[in-house]
C-alpha positions in Angstrom: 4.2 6.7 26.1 6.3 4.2 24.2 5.0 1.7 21.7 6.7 -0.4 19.8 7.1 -1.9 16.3 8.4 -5.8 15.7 9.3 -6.3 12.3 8.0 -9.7 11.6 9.6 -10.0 7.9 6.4 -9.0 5.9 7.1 -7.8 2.7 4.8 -5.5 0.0 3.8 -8.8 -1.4 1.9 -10.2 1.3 -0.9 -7.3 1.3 -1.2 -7.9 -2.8 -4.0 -10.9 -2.2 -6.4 -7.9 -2.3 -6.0 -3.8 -3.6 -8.6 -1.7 -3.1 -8.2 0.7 -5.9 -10.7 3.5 -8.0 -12.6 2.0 -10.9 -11.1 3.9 -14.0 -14.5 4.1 -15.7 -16.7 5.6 -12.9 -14.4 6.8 -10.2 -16.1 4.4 -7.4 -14.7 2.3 -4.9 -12.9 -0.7 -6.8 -10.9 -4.4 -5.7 -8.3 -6.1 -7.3 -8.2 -9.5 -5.5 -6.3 -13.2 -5.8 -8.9 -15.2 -8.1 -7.1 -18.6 -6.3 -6.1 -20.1 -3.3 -2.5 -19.7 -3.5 -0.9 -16.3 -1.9 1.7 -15.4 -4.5 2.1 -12.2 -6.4 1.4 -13.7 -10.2 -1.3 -15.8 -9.2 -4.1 -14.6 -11.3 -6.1 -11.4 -10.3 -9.5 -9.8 -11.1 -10.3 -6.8 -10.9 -14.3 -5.5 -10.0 -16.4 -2.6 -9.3 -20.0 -3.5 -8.0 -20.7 0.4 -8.8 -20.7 0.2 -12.5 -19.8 -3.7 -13.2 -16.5 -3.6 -15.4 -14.4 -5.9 -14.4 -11.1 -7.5 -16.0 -9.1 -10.2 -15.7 -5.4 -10.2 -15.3 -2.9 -13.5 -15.8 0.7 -12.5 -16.8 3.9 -12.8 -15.9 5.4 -9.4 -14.8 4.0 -6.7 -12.7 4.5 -3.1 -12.4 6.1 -0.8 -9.7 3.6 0.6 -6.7 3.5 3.9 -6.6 -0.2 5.4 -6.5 -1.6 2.5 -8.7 -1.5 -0.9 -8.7 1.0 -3.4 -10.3 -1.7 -5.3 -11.9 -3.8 -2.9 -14.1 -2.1 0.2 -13.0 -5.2 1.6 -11.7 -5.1 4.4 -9.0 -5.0 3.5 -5.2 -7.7 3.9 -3.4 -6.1 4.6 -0.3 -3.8 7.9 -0.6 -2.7 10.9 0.9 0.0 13.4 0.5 2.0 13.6 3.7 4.8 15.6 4.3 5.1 16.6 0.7 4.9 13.2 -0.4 2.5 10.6 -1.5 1.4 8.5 1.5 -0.2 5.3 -0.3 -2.0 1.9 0.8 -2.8 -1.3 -1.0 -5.6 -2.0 1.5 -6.9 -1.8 5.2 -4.4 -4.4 6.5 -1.6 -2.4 4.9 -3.3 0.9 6.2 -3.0 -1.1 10.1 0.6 -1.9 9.7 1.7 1.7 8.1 -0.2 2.9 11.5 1.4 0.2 13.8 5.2 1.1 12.3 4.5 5.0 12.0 3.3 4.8 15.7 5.9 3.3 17.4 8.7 5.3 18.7 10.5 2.1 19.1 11.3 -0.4 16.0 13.2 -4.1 16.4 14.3 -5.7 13.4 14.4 -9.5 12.9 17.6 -11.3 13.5 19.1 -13.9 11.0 20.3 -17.6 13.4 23.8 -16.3 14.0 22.3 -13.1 15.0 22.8 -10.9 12.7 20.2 -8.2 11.5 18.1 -8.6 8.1 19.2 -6.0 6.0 17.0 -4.4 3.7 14.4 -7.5 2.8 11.3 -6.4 4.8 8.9 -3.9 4.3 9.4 -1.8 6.8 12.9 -1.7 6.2 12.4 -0.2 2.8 10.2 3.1 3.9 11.4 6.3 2.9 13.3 8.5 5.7 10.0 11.3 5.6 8.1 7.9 7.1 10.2 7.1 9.2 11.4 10.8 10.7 10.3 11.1 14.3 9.1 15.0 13.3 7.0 13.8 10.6 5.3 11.2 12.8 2.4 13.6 13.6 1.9 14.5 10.4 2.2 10.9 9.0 -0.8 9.5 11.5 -3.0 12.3 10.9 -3.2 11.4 7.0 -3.1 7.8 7.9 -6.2 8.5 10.3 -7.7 10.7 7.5 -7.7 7.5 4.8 -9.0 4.9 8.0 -11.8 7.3 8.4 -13.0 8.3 4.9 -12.2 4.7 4.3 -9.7 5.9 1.7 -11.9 8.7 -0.1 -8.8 11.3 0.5 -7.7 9.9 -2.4 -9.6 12.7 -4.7 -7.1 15.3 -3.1 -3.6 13.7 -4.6 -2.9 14.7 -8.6 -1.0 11.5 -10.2 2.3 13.1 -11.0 3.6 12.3 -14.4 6.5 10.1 -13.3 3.6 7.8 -10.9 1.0 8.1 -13.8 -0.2 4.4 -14.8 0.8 3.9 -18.6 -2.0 4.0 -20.7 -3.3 1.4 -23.0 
């Protein structure tokens, strides 16, 4: 069966309105979400876990990288999984959906520019790895991605921070 993938030009910034990550004090279930209105990535953020009640509040300027924690308070993802040798990662469900959707398809159309021309490198789903988007690993990829849907990103206890991923300390 063939299924297919349109790129429709989102980017890593338009699932950062809400993270789902793991509450550094008690290990539980966490959110980092958009305290306003506006959808932009330095719009303020707040981070809360109803399990033990520490929350934080985050208004700067710069952000860090995504790797397995988030760019605001570098706290671990919630949803993770190591796939293929690699680190398979998730800001939230929506994110998880359209991992799925791309991984899934065995056909993938990138958006054209006016004149016609393909968008090179601006999307997300132009920027996965080549594990992600290797037709052998597709099996491999779902199952994990599956896994996180099911345990509703739990997996995550599995996958060790590597040094060079670890969240600076404070």
């Amino acid at each position: 069966m063939t299924t297919e993938f349109i790129d429709k030009k989102e980017t890593i910034y338009d699932f950062y309105d809400r993270i789902d990550v793991e509450c550094p004090d008690c290990g539980a279930h966490a959110i980092v979400r958009n305290t306003t209105d506006k959808s932009w990535m330095f719009s303020p953020r707040r981070f809360s876990c109803t399990s033990c009640g520490k929350h934080k509040e985050w208004k700067e300027s710069g952000l860090g990288a995504v790797t397995d924690s988030d760019p605001y308070f570098g706290y671990k993802l919630w949803f993770l999984a190591n796939s293929c040798g690699h680190t398979l990662f998730a800001l939230n469900e929506k994110h998880l959906d359209f991992l799925h959707s791309y991984v899934e398809a065995t056909h993938r159309k990138r958006p054209r520019k006016e004149n016609d021309e393909m968008i090179r490198n601006g999307t997300l789903a132009s920027r996965f790895p080549a594990w992600m988007k290797s037709a052998k690993n597709r099996d491999d990829v779902l199952r994990s991605i599956e896994k996180l849907k099911q345990n509703k990103g739990s997996a995550n206890k599995a996958v060790l921070t590597t040094p060079e991923a670890a969240p600076p300390t404070s």
